[in-house]
N, C-alpha and C positions, 0 to 999 in steps of 0.2 A: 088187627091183621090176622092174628090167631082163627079167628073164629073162619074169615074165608076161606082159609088153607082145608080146617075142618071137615065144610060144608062140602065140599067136590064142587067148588063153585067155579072153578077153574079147568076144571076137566070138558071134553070136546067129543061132541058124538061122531065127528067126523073123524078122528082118529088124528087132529091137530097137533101141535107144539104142547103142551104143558109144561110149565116151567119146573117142575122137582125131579120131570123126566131127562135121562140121560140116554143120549143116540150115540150108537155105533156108527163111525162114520169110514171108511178107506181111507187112506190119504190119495189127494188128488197130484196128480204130474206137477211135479213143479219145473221152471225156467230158471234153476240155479245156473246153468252152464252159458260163460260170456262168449256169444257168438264170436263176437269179435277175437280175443284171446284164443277163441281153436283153431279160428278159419285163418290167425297167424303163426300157427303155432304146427300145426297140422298138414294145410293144402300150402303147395311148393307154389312159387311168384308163378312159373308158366302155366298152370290149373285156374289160376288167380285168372289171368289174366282170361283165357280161354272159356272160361265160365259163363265170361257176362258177352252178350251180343249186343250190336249196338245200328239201331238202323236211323237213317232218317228220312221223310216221305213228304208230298208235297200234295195236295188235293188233284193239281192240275199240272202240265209240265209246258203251258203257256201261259204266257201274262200281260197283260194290253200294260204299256210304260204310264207308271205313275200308278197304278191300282197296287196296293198290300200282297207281298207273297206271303201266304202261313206256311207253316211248315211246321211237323211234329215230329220230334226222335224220343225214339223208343230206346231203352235200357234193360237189356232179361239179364236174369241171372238163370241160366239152363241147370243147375243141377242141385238134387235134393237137400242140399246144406247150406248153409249162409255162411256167403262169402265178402271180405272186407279188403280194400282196395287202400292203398296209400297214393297220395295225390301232391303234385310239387306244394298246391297251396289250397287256404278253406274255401276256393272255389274249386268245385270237383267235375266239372265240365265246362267246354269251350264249344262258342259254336263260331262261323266264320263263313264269310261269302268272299271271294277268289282272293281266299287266304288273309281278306282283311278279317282279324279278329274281331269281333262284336260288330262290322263293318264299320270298322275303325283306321283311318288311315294314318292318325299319329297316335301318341301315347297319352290318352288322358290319366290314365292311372294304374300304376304299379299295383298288382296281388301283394299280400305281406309274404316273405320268405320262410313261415311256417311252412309245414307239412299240416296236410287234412285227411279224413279218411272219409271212402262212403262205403256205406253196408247196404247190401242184399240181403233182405231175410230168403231162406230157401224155396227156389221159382218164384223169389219176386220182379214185377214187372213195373216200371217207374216211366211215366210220359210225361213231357215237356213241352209245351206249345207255345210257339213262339211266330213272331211276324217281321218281317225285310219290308222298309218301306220304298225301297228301291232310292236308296241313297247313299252315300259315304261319308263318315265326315272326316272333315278334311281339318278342321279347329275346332279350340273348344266349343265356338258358335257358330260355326258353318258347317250346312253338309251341300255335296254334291250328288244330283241325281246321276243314279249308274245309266251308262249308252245302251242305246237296245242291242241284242244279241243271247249270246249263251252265257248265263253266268251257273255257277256249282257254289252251291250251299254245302256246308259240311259240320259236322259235331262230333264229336269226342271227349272224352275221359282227358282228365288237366293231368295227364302222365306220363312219364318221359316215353318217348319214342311212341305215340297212341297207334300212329297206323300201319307201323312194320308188327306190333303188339295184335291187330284186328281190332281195337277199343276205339276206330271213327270210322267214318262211314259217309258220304256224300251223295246229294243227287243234283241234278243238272237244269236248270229251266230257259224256258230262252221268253225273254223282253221283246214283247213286241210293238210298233208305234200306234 
């Protein structure tokens, strides 16, 4: 092994790595600081809450009865610094057509009673896409197609009071035959 070290057999005409060489290096930025811990620690609940915008949007705003509504909501966090949200439970959004949750008409299943959190890293922007098959259910094995007319989709942050807060947002379509 002696004789290789030697011989400059290891050395590199392109001005490469050598292993007996030692580089000066800067230290690079580290991510020591827990977004989460500042953005509770630092930004007051009504900044919190005002931070994040919350839209939700439909391709179309008619729909022949019985064809799939999509619908996408949007989630910003508008402002330079990540911000962390406390949520009733570790589902951190709710969406809902005329107020039926999940377009749910009875109670299949209880959230647990924990608290959750969701984090914005700073201006980030989080989409959600989702589909209404135009029904409701109405049991655990039954659903009922909704009647033609005007129904309102809506989404929100799982937080107390989300839309006195601005954290939901609704748009409107109308079922047609």
């Amino acid at each position: 092994m002696r004789r290789i070290y030697e011989s400059d057999a290891l050395q590199r005409d392109e001005g490469g790595f050598t292993p007996s060489e030692r580089r000066h290096t800067d230290p690079q930025a580290m991510r020591s600081v827990d977004g989460t811990a500042l953005s509770r620690l630092l930004v007051p609940d009504w900044l919190r809450h005002r931070a994040i915008s919350i839209t939700v949007a439909t391709p179309r705003t008619e729909y022949a009865r019985g064809e799939a509504v999509p619908f996408r909501v949007t989630m910003r966090n508008t402002m330079p610094f990540p911000i962390t949200l406390r949520t009733r439970s570790p589902r951190v959004w709710t969406w809902s057509v005329d107020g039926a949750r999940d377009a749910t008409r009875v109670s299949v299943r209880d959230p647990p009673a924990e608290s959750g959190e969701f984090r914005f890293a700073r201006g980030e922007r989080k989409r959600f896409e989702k589909r209404w098959e135009q029904a409701f259910r109405v049991s655990k094995t039954e659903w009922e197609r909704a009647d033609p007319g005007e129904v309102t989709i809506g989404a929100g942050l799982n937080v107390e009071h989300a839309t006195a807060k601005g954290l939901y947002d609704e748009v409107t379509v109308r079922l047609t035959e």
